[in-house]
N, C-alpha and C positions, 0 to 999 in steps of 0.2 A: 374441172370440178369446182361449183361455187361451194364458198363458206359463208356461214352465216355468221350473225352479228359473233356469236357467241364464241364462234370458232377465230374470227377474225382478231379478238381481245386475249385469244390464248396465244395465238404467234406471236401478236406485239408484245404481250408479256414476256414471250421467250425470250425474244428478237433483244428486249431493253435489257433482260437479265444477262445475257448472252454477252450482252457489250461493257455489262455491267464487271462480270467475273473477268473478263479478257481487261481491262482498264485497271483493275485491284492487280490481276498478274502482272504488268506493267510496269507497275511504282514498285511492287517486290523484284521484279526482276534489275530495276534499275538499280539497287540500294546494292552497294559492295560490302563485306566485311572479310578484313585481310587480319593473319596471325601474327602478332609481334610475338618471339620469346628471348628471355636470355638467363641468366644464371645467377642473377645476383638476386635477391630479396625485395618484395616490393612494398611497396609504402611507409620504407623505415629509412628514407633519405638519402640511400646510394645514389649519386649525381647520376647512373647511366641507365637505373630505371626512370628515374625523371625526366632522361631526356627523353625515354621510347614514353613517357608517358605526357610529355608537352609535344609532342609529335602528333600523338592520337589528339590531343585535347585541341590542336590548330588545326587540326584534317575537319573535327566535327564543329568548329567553329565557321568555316570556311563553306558547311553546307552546301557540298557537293557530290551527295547520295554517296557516302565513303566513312567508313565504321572502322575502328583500328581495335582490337581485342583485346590486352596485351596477357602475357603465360611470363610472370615472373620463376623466381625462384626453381629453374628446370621443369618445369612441372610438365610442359610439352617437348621438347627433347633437349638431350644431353646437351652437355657444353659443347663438347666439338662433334657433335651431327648435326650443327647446325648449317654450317658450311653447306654440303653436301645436301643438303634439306634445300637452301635459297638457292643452291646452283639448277636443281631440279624443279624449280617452280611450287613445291610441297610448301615450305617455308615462308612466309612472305619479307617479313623484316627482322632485322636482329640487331641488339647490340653484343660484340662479337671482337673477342683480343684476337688480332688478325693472324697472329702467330702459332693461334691452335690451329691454324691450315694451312704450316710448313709442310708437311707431311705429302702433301695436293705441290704445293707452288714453293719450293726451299725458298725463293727469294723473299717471301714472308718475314724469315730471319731476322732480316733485316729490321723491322719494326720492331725489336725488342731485342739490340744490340747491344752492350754496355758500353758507356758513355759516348754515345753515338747522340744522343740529346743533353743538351746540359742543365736546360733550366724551360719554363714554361714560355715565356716568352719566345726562346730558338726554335720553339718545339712551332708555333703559330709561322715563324718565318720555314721553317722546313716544309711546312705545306703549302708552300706555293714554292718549291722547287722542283728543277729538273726532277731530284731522289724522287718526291711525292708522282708525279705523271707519271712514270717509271711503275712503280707500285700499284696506282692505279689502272693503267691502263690493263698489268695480269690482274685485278679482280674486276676489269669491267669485259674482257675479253674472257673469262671465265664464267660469266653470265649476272654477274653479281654489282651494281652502282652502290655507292657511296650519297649517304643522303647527311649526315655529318659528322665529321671532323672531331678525332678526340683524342689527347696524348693523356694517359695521366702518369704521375710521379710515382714512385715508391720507394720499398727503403728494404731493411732488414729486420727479421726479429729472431730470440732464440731463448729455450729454456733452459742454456747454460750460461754462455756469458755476451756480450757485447761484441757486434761482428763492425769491425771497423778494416784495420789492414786486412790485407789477406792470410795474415799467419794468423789471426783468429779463428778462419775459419775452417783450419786444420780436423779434422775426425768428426766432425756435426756431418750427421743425413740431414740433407737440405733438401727442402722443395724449393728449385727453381723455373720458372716460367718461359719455356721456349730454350729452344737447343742452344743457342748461344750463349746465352747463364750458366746454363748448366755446362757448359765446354770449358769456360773460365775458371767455374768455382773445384772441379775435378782438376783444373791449373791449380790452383790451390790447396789441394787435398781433401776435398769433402767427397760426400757418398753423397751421391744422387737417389731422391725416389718423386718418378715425377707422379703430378695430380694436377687436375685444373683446382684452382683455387679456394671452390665450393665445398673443398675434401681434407685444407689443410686444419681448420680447427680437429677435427675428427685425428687427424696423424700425428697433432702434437700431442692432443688430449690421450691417445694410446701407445708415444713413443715412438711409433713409426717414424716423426722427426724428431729431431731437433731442432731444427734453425726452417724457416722459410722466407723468400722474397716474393714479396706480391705489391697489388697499385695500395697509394693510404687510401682509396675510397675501400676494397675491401679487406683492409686490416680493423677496420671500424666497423664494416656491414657486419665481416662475420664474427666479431666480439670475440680477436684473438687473441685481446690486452690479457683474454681471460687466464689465457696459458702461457703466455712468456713471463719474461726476466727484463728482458731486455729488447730495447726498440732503435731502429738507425733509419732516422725518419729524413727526408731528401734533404731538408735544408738548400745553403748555397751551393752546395755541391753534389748535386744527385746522379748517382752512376744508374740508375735504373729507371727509363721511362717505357710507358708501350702504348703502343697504337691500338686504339676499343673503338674503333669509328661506329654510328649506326647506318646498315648495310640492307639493302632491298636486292631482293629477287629480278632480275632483269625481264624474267616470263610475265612476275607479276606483274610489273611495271607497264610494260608492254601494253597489257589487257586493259588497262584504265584508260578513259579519255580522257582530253587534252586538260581540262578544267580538274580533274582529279589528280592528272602527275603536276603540274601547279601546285595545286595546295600541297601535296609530299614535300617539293622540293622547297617551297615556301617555312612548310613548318620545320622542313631538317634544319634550314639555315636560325630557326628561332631557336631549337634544343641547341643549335651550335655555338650561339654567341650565348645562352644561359651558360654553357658549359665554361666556355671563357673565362665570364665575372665569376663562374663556381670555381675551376682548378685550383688557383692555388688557397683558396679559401678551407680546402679539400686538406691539404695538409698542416694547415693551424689546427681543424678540426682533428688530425689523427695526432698532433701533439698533446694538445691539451685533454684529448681523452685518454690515454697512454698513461699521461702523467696523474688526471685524476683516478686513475685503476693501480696507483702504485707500482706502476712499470721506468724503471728507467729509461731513460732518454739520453741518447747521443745521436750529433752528427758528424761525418769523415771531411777531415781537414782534408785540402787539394792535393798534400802530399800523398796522404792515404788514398785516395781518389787513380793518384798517377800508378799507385803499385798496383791495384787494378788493371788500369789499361793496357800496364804493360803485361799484365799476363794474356789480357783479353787478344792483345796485337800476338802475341805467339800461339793463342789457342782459337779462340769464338773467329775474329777476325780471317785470319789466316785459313782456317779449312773452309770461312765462307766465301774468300775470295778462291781457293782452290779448286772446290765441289759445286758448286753452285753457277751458271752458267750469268755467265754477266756480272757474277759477283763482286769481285775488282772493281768494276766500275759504278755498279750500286752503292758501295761502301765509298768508296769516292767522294762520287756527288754529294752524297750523304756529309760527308767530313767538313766540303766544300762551303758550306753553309755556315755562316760567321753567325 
């Protein structure tokens, strides 16, 4: 069948439109956009939104068709489904206290051990120990990478009195953070009610606690100067740090090309070292805010410190080396670390 001019100017017209629509598809299909969430509050200075947010901010600098979202404040899911969210590929990234997914992997425990870390500095050398490979290798074989590195410090607070030895902390409901806190501080006589973090303003303000230990970035986020008395902020002597790494989906990961997982791991390592120069900066900040909301302040002399651990070694320690499989020798390596 011939066509004539007329006909011939309509195929081409298709033919260019055709190639036209198929080329726009293209450049949308190339462009990624993955979910960061976590639990803390965003855009009001919490070090661990900022790191998921200089993450995104070096992915789209780095211009390699790759979009980062981020869902602060829970707003995309709970504190601990997140785990289980990036293990499934749903998830994409998170900053994530690694010990809300004991539950999954007990040897988690261990990252939020009392006085298993001593100060921020040990905390930088234990990530490049035996302990840290160990840990890593169950959340990279659980489908989950490590894109950066994060200890932070905390302390104590309470709307009675001042939690220093352990016989202060006799009859206070406590929120403690990870089973191993919470095994010591029941050494001690408290009443346990657990919560992630996001829940303790709310338990102090209706009772439900008394006293809770969390990191000083969210003793500041979540403006709990507002409901205590008293504060026992890490100083030189800090019985409570935990590990908040930010944490990718190994599916999603996966899915990216090579110039995309680059710039991830480029930009983890830029929130990693911000994180650094921020740590201990992190706890000047929860002092002097503390102190300007008329909250007392104390820190635990090393002796106080020792009465601790030696509950911790008959209780937190002990059943983790007991129950938990490797456990003995996690806590170990862990020790092992000057």
């Amino acid at each position: 069948m011939k066509l004539g001019t007329t006909g011939l100017k309509s195929v081409s017209l298709a033919v260019a439109m055709g190639i036209g629509l198929s080329a726009l598809a293209g450049v949308g299909a190339s462009a990624e956009t993955l979910k960061a969430s976590h639990q803390w509050p965003g855009g009001k200075g919490d070090v661990r939104d900022e790191m998921v947010q200089i993450i995104a901010r070096e992915v789209s600098k780095a211009d390699v068709d790759l979009e980062i979202k981020v869902y602060p404040g829970k707003s995309l899911y709970k504190p601990k489904e997140q785990w289980g969210a990036m293990t499934k590929g749903q998830l994409d990234i998170s900053a994530f206290p690694l010990s809300y997914a004991a539950g999954r992997h007990p040897e988690f425990d261990a990252t939020l051990m009392p006085g298993l870390v001593k100060n921020h500095d040990h905390a930088m050398r234990l990530n490049a120990s035996p302990f840290m490979d160990d840990i890593k290798k169950i959340i990279n074989d659980a489908g989950v990478i490590v894109l950066s590195d994060a200890w932070l410090a905390g302390g104590f607070a309470s709307t009675k009195n001042c939690i220093l030895g352990p016989e202060t902390m006799k009859g206070q409901v406590t929120r403690a953070a990870g089973k191993a806190f919470e095994q010591m501080l029941v050494g001690a006589d408290a009443s346990i009610a657990s919560m992630p973090s996001s829940e303790i303003y709310n338990g102090l303000q209706t009772g439900v606690l008394d006293a809770a230990n969390t990191s000083s970035g969210s003793f500041v986020s979540y403006r709990i100067y507002e409901q205590v008395k008293c504060l026992t902020a890490p100083g030189e002597n800090a019985l409570w740090f935990m590990y908040e790494p930010i944490l990718m989906s190994k599916a999603s990961f996966d899915k990216l090309n090579k110039k995309q997982q680059d710039a991830l791991m480029a930009a983890g390592k830029v929130a990693e070292e911000f994180f650094v120069g921020a740590a201990k900066g992190l706890d000047e900040k929860l002092v002097k805010t503390y102190e300007d909301a008329g909250v007392e302040v104390v820190t635990m002399t090393p002796e106080q410190v020792k009465a601790w651990r030696d509950i911790a070694n008959e209780t937190s320690y002990k059943s983790f080396s007991e129950n938990v499989k490797g456990g003995a020798v996690l806590i170990q390596k862990a020790l092992s670390v000057d």
